[in-house]
C-alpha positions as CSV (number, residue, x, y, z in Angstrom):
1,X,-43.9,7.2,-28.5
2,X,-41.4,9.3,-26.6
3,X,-38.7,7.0,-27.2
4,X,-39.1,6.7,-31.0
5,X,-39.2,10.3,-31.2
6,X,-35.9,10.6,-29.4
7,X,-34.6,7.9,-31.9
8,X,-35.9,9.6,-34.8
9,X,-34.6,13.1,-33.4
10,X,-30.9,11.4,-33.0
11,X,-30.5,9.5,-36.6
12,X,-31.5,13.2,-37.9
13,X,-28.3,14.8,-35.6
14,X,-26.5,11.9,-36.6
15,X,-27.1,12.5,-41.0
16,X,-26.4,16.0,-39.9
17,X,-23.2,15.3,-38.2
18,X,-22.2,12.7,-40.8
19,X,-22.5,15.8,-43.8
20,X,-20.6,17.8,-41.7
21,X,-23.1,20.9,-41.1
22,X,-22.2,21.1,-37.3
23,X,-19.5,21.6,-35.5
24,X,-18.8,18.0,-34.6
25,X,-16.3,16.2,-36.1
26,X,-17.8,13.4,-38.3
27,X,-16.7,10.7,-36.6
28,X,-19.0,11.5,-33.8
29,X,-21.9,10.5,-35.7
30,X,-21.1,6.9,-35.0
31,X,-21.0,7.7,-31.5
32,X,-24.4,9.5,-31.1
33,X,-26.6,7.2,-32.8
34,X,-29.4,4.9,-31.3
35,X,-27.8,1.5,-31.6
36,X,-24.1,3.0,-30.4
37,X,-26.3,4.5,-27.1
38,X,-27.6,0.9,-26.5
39,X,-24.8,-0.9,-27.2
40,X,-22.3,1.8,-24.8
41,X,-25.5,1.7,-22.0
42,X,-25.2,-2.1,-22.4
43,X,-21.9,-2.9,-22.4
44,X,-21.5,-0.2,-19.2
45,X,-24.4,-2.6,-17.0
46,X,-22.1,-6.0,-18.2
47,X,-18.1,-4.9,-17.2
48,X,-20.2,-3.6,-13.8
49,X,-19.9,-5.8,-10.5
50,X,-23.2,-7.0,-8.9
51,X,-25.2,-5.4,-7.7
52,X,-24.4,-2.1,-9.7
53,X,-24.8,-4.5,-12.8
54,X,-28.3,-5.4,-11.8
55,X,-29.4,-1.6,-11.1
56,X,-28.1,-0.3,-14.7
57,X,-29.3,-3.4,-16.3
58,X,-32.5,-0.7,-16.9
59,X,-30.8,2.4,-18.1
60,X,-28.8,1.2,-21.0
61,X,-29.9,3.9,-22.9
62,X,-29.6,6.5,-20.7
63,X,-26.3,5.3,-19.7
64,X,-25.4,5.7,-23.6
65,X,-26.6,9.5,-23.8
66,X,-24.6,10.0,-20.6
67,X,-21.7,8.9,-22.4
68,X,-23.0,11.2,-25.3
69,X,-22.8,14.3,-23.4
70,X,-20.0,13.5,-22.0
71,X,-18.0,13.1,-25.4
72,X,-19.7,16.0,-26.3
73,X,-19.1,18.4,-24.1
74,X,-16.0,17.2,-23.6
75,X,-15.6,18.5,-28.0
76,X,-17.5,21.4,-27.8
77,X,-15.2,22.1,-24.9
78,X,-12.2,21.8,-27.1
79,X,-13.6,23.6,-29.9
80,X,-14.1,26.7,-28.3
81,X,-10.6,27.2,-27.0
82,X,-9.2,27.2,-30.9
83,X,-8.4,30.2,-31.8
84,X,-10.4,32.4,-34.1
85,X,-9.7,35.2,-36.6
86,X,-13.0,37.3,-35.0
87,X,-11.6,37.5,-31.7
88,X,-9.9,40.8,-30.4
89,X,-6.5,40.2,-30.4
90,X,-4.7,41.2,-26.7
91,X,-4.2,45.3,-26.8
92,X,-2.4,44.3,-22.9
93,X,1.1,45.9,-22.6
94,X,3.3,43.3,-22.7
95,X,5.2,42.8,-19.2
């Protein structure tokens, strides 16, 4: 049940990413999606020598959300170092 409700949770994020009402660009909605997490986890555990191959073979999934939050932060990151009109401008003396 846990992981249906994580599946259900992310197709939600991923509608609301896709009508643009966060601050995601849209095109990260193909990235954060259920199948994308499995098929990033999965494709991580193949291109992986043995025996690290054999110990991800398991955590496809959470390999994918790693690769999630990554991107993510990575964004939100960005995001935040844009410019904005409600910041104080400098009042510093210039040198």
């Amino acid at each position: 049940m846990p992981i249906v409700t994580i599946g259900l949770a992310l197709l939600a994020l991923c509608v609301r990413i896709a009508l643009g009402r966060t601050v995601w660009p849209h095109w990260f909605a193909l990235v954060a999606n259920p199948l994308s997490l499995l098929a990033v986890g999965t494709a991580i555990a193949l291109v992986s020598p043995e025996p690290i191959a054999t110990w991800l073979g398991g955590a496809a999934f959470n390999l994918g959300l790693l690769v999630v939050y990554l991107i993510s932060t990575l964004l939100l990151r960005k995001a935040g170092r844009r410019p904005s009109a409600d910041r104080r401008p400098d009042l510093s003396p210039a040198s």
